[in-house]
DODOZA-360479 format. One record per residue (C-alpha): x, y, z; residue number from 1; residue in one letter. Coordinates in nm, 2 decimals. Layout:
BEGIN
+--------+--------+--------+-----+------+
!     px !     py !     pz !  nr ! rest !
+--------+--------+--------+-----+------+
!      X !      Y !      Z ! NUM !    a !
...
+--------+--------+--------+-----+------+
//
This chain:
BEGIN
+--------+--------+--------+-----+------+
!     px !     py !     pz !  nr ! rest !
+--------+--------+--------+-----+------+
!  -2.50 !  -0.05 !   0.71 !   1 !    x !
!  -2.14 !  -0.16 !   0.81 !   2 !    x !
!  -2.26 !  -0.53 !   0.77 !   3 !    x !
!  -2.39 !  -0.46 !   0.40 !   4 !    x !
!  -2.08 !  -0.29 !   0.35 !   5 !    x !
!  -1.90 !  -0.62 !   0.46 !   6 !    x !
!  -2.12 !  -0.85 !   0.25 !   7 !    x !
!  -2.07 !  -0.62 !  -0.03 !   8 !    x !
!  -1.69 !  -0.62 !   0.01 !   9 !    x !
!  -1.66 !  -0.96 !   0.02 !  10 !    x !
!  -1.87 !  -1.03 !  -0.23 !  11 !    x !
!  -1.62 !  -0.75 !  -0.43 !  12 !    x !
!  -1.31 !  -0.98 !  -0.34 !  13 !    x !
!  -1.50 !  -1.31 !  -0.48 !  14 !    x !
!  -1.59 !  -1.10 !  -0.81 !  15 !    x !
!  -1.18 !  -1.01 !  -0.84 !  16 !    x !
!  -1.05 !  -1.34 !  -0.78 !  17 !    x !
!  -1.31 !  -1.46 !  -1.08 !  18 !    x !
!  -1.18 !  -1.21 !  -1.30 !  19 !    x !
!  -0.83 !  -1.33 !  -1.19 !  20 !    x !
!  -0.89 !  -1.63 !  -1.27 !  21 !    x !
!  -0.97 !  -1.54 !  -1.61 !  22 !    x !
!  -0.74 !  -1.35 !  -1.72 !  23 !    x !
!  -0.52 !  -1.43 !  -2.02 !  24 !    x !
!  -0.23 !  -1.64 !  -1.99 !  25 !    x !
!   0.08 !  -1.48 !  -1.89 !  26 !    x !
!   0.32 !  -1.31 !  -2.10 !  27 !    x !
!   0.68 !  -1.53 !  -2.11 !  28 !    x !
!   0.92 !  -1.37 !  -1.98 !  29 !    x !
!   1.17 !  -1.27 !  -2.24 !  30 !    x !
!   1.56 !  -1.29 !  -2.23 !  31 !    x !
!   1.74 !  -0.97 !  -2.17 !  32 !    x !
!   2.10 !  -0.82 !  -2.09 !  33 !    x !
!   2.12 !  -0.73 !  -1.78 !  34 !    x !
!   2.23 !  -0.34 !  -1.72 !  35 !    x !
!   2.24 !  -0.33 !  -1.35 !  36 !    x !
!   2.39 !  -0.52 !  -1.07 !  37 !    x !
!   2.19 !  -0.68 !  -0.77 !  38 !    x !
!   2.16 !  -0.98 !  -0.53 !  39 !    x !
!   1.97 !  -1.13 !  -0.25 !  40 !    x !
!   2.11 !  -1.02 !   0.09 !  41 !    x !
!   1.84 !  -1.20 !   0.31 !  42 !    x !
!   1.55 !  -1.39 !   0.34 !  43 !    x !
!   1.37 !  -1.51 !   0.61 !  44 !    x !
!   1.00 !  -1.70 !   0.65 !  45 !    x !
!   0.85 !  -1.54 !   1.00 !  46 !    x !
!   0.49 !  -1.69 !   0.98 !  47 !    x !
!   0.14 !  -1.66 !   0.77 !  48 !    x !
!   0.25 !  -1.34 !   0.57 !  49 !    x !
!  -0.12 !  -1.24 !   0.37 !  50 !    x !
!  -0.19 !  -1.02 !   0.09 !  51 !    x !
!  -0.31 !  -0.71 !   0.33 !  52 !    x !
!   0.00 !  -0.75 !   0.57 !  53 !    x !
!   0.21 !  -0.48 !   0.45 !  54 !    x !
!   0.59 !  -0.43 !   0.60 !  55 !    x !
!   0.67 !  -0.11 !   0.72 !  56 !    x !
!   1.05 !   0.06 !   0.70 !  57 !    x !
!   1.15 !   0.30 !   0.99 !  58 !    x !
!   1.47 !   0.42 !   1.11 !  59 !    x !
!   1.71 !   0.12 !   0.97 !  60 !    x !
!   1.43 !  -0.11 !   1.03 !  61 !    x !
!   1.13 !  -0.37 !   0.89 !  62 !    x !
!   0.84 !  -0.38 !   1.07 !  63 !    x !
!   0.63 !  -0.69 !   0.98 !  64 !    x !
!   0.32 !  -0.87 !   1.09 !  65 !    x !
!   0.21 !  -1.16 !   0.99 !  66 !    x !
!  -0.18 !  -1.32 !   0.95 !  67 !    x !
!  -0.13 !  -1.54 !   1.25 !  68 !    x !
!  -0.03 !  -1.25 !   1.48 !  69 !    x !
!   0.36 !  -1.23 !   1.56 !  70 !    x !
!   0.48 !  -0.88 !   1.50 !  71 !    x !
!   0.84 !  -0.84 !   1.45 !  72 !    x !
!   1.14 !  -0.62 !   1.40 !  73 !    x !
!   1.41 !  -0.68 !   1.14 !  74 !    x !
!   1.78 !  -0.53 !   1.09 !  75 !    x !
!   1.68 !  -0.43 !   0.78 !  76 !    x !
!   2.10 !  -0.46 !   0.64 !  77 !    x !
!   2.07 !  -0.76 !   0.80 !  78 !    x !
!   1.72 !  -0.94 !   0.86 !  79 !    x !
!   1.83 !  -0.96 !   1.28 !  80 !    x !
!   1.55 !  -0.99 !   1.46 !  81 !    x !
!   1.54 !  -0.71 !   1.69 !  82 !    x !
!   1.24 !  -0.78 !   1.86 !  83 !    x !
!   0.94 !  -1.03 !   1.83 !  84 !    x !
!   0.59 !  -0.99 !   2.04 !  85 !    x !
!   0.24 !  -1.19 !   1.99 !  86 !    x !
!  -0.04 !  -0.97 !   1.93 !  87 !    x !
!  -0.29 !  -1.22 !   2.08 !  88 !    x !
!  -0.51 !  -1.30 !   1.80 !  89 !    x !
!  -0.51 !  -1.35 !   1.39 !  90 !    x !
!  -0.39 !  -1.00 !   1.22 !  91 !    x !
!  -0.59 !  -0.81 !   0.97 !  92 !    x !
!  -0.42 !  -0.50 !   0.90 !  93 !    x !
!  -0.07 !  -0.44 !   0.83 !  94 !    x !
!   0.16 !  -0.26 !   1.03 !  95 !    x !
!   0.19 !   0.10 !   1.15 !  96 !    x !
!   0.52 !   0.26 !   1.31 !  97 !    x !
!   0.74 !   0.56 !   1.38 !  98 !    x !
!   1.01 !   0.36 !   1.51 !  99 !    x !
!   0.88 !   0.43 !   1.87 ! 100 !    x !
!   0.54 !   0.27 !   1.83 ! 101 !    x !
!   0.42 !   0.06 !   1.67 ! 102 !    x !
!   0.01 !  -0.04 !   1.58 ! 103 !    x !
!  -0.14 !  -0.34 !   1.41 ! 104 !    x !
!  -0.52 !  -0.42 !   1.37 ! 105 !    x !
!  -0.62 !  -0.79 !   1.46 ! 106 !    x !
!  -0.95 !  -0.93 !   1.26 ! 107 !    x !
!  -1.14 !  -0.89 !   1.63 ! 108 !    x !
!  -1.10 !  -0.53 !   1.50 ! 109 !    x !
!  -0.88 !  -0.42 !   1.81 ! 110 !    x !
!  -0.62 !  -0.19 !   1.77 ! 111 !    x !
!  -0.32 !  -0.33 !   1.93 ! 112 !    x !
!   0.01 !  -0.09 !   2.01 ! 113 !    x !
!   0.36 !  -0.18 !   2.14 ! 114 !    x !
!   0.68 !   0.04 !   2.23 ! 115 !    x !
!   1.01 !  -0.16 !   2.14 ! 116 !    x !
!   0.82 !  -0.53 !   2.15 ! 117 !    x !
!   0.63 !  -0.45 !   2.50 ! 118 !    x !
!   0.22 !  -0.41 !   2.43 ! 119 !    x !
!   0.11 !  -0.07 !   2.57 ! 120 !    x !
!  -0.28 !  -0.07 !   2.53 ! 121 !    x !
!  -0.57 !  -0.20 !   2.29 ! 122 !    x !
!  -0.89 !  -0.06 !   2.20 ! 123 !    x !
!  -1.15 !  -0.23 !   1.97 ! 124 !    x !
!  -1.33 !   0.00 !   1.70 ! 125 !    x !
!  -1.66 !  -0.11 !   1.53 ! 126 !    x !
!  -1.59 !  -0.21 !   1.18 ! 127 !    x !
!  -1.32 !  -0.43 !   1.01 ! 128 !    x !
!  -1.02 !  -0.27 !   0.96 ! 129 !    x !
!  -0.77 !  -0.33 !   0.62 ! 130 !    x !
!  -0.58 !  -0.06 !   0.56 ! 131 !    x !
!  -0.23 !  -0.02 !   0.82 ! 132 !    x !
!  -0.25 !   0.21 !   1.10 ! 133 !    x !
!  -0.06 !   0.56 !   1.07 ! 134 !    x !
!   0.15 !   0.59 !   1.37 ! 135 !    x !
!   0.26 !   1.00 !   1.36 ! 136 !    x !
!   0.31 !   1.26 !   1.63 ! 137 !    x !
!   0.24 !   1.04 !   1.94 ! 138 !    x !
!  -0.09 !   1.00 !   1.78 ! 139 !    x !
!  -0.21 !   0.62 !   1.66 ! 140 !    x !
!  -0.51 !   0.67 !   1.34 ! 141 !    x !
!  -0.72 !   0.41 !   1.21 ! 142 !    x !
!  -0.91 !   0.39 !   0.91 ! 143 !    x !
!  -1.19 !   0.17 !   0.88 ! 144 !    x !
!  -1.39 !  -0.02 !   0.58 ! 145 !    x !
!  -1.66 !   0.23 !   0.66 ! 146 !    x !
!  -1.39 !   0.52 !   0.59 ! 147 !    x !
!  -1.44 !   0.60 !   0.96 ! 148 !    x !
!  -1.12 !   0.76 !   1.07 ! 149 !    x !
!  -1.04 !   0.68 !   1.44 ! 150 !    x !
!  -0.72 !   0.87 !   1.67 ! 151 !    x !
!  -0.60 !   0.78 !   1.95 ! 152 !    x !
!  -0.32 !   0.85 !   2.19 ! 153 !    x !
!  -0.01 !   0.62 !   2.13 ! 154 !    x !
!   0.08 !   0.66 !   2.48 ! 155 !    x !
!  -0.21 !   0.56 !   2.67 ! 156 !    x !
!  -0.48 !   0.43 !   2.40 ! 157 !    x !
!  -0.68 !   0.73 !   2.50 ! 158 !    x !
!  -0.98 !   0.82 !   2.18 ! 159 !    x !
!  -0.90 !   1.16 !   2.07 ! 160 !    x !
!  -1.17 !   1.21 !   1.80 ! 161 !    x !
!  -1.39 !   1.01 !   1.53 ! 162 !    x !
!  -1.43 !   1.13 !   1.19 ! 163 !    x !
!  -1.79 !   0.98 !   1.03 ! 164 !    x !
!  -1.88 !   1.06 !   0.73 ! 165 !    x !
!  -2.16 !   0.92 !   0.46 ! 166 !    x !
!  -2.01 !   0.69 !   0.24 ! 167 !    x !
!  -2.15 !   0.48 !  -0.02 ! 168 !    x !
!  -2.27 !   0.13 !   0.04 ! 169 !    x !
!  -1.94 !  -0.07 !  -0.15 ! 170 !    x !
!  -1.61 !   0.01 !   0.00 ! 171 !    x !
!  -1.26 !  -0.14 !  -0.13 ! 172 !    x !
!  -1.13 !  -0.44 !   0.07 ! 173 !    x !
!  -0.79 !  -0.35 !  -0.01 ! 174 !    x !
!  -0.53 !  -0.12 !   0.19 ! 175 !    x !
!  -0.63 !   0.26 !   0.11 ! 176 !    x !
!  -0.50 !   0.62 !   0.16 ! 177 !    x !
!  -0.37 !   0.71 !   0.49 ! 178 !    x !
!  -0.06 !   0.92 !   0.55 ! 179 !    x !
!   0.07 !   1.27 !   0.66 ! 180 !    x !
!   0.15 !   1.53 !   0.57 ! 181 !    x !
!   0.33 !   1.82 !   0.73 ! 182 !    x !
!   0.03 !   1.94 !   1.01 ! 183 !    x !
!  -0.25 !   1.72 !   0.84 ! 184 !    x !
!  -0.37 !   1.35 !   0.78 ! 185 !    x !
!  -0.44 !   1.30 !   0.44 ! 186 !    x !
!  -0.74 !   1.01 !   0.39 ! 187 !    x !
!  -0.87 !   0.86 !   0.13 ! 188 !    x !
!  -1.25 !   0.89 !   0.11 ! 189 !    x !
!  -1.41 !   0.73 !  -0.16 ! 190 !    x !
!  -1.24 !   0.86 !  -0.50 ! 191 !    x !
!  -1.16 !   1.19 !  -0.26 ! 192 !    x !
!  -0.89 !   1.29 !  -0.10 ! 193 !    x !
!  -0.89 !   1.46 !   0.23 ! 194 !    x !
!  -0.68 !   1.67 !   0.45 ! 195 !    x !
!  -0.76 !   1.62 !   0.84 ! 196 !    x !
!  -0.65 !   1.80 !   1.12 ! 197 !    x !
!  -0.47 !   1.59 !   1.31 ! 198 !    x !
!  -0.58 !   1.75 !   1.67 ! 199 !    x !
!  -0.92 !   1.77 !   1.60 ! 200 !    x !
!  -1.01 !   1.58 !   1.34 ! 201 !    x !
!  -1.17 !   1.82 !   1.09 ! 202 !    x !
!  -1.16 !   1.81 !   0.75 ! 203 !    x !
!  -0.92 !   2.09 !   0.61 ! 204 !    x !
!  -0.99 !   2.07 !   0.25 ! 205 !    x !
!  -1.14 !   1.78 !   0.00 ! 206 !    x !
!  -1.07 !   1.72 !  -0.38 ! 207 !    x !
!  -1.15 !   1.43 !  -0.62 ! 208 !    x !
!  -0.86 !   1.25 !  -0.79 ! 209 !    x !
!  -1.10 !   1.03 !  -1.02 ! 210 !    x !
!  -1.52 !   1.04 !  -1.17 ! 211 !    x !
!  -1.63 !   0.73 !  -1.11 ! 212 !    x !
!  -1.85 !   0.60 !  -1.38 ! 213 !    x !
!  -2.05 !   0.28 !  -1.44 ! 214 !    x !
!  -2.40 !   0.16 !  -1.46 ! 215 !    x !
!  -2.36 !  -0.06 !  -1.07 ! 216 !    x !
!  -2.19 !   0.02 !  -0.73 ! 217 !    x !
!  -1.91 !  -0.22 !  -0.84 ! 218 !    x !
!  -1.81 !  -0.03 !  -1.16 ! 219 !    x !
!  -1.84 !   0.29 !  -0.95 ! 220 !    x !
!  -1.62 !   0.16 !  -0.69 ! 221 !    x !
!  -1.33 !   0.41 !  -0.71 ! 222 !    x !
!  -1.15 !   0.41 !  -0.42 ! 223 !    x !
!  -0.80 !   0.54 !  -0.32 ! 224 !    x !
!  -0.51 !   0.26 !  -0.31 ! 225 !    x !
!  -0.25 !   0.31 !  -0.08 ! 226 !    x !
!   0.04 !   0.33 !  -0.03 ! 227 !    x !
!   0.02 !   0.67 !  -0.23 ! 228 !    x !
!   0.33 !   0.85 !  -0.34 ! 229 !    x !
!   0.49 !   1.23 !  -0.15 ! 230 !    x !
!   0.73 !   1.41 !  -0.33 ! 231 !    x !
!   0.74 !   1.77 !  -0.16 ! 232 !    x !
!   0.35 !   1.95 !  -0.19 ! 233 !    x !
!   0.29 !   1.65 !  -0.48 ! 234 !    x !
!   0.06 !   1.36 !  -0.37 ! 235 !    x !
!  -0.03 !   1.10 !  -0.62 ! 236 !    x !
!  -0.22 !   0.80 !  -0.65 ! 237 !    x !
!  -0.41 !   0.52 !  -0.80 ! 238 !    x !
!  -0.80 !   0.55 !  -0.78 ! 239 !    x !
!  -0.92 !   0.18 !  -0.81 ! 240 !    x !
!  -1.02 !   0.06 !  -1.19 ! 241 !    x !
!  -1.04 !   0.47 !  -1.25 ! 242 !    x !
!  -0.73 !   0.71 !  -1.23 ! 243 !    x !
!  -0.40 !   0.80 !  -1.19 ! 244 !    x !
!  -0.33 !   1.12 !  -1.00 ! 245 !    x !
!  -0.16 !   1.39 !  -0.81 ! 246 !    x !
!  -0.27 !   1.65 !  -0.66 ! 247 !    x !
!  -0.05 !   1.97 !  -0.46 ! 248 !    x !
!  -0.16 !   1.90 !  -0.09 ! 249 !    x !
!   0.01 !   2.23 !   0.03 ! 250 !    x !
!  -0.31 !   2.39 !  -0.19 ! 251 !    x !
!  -0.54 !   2.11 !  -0.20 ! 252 !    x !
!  -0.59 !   2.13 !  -0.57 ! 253 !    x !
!  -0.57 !   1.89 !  -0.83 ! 254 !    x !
!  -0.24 !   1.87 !  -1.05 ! 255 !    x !
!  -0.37 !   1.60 !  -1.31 ! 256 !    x !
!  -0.60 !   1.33 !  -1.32 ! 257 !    x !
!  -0.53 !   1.05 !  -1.59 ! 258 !    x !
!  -0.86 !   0.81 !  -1.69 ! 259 !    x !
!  -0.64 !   0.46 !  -1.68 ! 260 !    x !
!  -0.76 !   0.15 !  -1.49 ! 261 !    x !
!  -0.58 !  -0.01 !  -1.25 ! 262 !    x !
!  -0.58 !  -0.24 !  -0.86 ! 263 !    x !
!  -0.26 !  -0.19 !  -0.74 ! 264 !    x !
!  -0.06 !   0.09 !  -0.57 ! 265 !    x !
!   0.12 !   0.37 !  -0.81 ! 266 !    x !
!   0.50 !   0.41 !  -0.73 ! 267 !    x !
!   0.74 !   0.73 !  -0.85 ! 268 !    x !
!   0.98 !   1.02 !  -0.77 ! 269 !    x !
!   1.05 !   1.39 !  -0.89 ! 270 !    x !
!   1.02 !   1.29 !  -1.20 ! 271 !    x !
!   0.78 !   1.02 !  -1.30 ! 272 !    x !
!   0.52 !   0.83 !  -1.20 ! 273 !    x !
!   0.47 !   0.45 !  -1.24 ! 274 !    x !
!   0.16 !   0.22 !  -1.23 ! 275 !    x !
!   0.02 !  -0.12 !  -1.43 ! 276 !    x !
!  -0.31 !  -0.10 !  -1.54 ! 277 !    x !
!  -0.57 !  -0.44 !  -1.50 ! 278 !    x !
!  -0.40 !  -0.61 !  -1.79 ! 279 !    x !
!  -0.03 !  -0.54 !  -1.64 ! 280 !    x !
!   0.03 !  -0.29 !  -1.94 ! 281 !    x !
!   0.29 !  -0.05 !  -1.80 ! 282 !    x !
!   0.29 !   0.33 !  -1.80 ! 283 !    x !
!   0.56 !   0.65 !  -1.64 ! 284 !    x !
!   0.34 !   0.95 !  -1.63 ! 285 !    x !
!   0.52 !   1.28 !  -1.62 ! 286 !    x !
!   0.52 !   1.34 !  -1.23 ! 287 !    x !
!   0.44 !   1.75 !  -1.35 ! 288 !    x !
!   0.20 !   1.72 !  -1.59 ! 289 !    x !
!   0.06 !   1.36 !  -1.65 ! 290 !    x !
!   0.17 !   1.36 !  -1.99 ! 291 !    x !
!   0.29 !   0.96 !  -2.08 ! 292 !    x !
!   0.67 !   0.95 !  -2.09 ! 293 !    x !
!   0.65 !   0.55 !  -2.22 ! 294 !    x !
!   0.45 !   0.22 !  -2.19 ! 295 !    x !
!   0.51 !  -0.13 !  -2.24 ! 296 !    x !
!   0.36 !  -0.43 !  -2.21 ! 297 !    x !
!   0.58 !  -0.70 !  -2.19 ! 298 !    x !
!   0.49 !  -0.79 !  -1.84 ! 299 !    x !
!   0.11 !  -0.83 !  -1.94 ! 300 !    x !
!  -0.11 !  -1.07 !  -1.74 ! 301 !    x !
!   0.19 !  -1.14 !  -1.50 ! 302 !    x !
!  -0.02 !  -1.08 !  -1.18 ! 303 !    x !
!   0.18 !  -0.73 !  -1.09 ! 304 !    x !
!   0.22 !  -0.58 !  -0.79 ! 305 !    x !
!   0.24 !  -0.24 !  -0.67 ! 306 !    x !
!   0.54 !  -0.02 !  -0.78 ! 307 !    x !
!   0.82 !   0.10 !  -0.62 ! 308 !    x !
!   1.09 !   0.38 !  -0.75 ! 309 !    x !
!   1.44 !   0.30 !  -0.62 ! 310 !    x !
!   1.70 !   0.56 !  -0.79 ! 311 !    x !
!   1.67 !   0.53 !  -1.21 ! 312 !    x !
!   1.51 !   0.18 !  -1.16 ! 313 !    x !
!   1.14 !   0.12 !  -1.07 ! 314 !    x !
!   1.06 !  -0.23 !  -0.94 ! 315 !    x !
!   0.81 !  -0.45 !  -0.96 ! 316 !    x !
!   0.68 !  -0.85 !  -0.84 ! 317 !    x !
!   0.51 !  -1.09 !  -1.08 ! 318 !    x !
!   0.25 !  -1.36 !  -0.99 ! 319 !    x !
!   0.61 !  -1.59 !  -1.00 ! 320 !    x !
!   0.77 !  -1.48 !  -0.75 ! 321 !    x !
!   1.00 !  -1.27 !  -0.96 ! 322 !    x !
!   1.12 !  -0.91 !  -0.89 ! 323 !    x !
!   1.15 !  -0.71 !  -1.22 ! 324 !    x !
!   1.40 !  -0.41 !  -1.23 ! 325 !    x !
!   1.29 !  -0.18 !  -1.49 ! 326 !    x !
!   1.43 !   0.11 !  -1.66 ! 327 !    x !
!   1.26 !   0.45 !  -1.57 ! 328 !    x !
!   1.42 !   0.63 !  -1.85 ! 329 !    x !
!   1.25 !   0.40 !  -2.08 ! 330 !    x !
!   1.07 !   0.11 !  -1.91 ! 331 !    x !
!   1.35 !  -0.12 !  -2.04 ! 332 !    x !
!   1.45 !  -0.43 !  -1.85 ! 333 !    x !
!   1.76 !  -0.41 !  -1.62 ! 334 !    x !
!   1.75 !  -0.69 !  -1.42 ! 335 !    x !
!   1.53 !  -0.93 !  -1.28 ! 336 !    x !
!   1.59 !  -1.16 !  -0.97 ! 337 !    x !
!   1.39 !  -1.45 !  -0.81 ! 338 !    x !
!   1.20 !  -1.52 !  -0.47 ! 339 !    x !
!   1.05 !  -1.86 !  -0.41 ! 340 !    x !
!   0.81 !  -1.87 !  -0.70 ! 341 !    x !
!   0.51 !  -1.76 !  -0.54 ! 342 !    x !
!   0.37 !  -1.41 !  -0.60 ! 343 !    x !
!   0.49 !  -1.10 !  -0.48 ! 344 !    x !
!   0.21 !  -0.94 !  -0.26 ! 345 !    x !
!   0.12 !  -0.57 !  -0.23 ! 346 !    x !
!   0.37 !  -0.33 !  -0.25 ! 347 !    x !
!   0.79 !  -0.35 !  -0.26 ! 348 !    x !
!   0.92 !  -0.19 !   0.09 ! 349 !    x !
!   1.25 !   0.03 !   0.08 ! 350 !    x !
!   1.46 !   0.08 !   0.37 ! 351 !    x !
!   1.82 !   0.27 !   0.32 ! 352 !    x !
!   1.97 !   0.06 !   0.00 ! 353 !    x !
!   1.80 !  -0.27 !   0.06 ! 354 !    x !
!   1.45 !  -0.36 !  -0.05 ! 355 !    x !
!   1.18 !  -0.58 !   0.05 ! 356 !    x !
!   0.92 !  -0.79 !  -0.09 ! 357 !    x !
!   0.65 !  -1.03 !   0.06 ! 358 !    x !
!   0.53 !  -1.36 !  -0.11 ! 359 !    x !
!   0.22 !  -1.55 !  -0.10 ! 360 !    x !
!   0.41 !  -1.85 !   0.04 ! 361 !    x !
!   0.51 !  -1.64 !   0.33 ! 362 !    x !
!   0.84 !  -1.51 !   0.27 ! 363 !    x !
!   1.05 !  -1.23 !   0.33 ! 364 !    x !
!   1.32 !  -1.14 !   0.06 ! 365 !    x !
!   1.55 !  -0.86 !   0.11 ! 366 !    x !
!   1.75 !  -0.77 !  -0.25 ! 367 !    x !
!   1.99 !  -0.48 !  -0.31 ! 368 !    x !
!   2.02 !  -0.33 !  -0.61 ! 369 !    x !
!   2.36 !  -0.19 !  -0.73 ! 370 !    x !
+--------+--------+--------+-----+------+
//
């Protein structure tokens, strides 16, 4: 099973990049006032950055790995390297960190964890792992393509528990759900997301965010995209080509579910949530109700990644390597700065006042917004 599951999911990837490929030509970008301040404060070009290699912030910091295996710690006011270790082989899934430890996943599906640049232990699980370890509570859990959920000890590697479930054959080759919250692990199972205890690894409570429909596996595909978005009890997310939700996780009930494709991550705050749908057409969702505060789609067919809220602005990359600054108000353009004209990868990273983006062509730009 977990090798149909890989044909499957490749064979997913090879449909996506065909439909990429055909997409419309990309809006031109059109000229604006610019309403806010900003300016690069660092770059820096570590190694073979890939699409599933997502940075992590903690404590004043950037965690990053890169496809070839270096794992490193940036200043992140600065972009100092703070500490740099080899993980031994090619990485496959980004990184996971509580500023203590700190886990990757190399594509020999082994778990790999260090403390402050020294490895501690590694411990191989069965299937291919792409979305980033959650490093919480001394505790080190991994989420396979099969939706297996693996814990271990960060101390000592030691396996704590396995969560198994039945899945469906097709699984998402793209980083999914995989975060806490207060005592529990939320997961992303399918279009479902679950609360986990964290000690034992039982399933506290389980609601869907999206109804997959479709006549194939591929149109049913639904699965959570990560990195969701925690204000307080609210939850929300992006179910894949399906939904836009939130759900209360204190309750484990459903606060709205909006029918709205989609590939890429949802960003957001108290008041709002954000997320481009598969032509780029941007939406803000009222973060209470899911009402639609405003859309706009002068960023269409720009290749867009995920979205980030930083303050009244939410940002977004382009396919060009740009870094769009839009109003959150109104979805009105404030200010818009460029990396190295290659696209902006997964989802922008914020540490303190300085933000982060990763580009195809393997670079790290740090911008701060005034």
């Amino acid at each position: 099973m977990i090798l149909l599951r890989a044909a499957l999911a490749a064979a997913l990837l090879v449909l996506l990049a065909a439909c990429s490929a055909d997409r419309p030509k990309a809006t031109p970008l059109e000229t604006y006032e610019p309403r806010i301040t900003g300016r690069a404060v660092w770059s820096a070009r570590p190694g073979k950055v890939g699409p599933i290699i997502v940075p992590v912030a903690r404590d004043g910091q950037f965690i990053v790995a890169t496809t070839d295996g270096d794992v490193l710690a940036l200043q992140a006011d600065s972009g100092a390297v703070l500490w740099q270790v080899r993980a031994g082989s090619a990485i496959a899934a980004g990184v996971g960190s509580d500023g203590r430890f700190t886990s990757v996943v190399t594509r020999g599906n082994e778990v790999v964890t260090f403390e402050a640049g020294r490895e501690l232990w590694r411990k191989r699980v069965p299937s291919s792992v792409v979305t980033p370890p959650l490093v919480a509570g001394e505790r080190v859990f991994v989420m396979g393509v099969d939706r297996a959920v693996h814990a271990f000890d960060a101390l000592d590697g030691r396996r704590l528990w396995l969560l198994q479930r039945p899945g469906d054959a097709l699984t998402l080759a793209q980083p999914g759900v995989l975060a806490a919250f207060r005592n529990s692990l939320l997961v992303g199972q399918g279009a479902r997301l679950a609360a986990v205890d964290p000690l034992l690894g039982s399933v506290q409570w389980e609601v869907p965010m999206a109804s997959p429909r479709g006549t194939n596996e591929v149109e049913r595909l639904a699965d959570l995209v990560g990195p969701p978005v925690r204000v307080g009890d609210r939850v929300c997310a992006r179910a894949f080509q399906a939904a836009v939700a939130c759900v209360d996780a204190a309750r484990g009930a459903v606060l709205w579910s909006r029918n709205v494709g989609g590939l890429q991550a949802v960003g957001g705050d108290a008041e709002r949530i954000y997320g481009g749908d598969a032509s780029d057409r941007l939406t803000a969702w009222n973060a209470s109700t899911g009402d639609v505060v405003w859309s706009q789609e002068r960023l269409l067919y720009r290749g867009l990644s995920g979205a980030l809220a930083v303050g009244p602005v939410v940002v977004y990359g382009d396919a060009d390597g740009y870094v769009h600054f839009l109003s959150g108000t109104t979805g009105e353009q404030q200010l818009r700065l460029p990396t190295d004209g290659s696209a902006v990868l997964g989802t922008p990273v914020l540490s303190g006042s300085t933000l982060l983006v990763v580009t195809q062509g393997g670079g790290l730009y740090a911008f701060r917004p005034n």
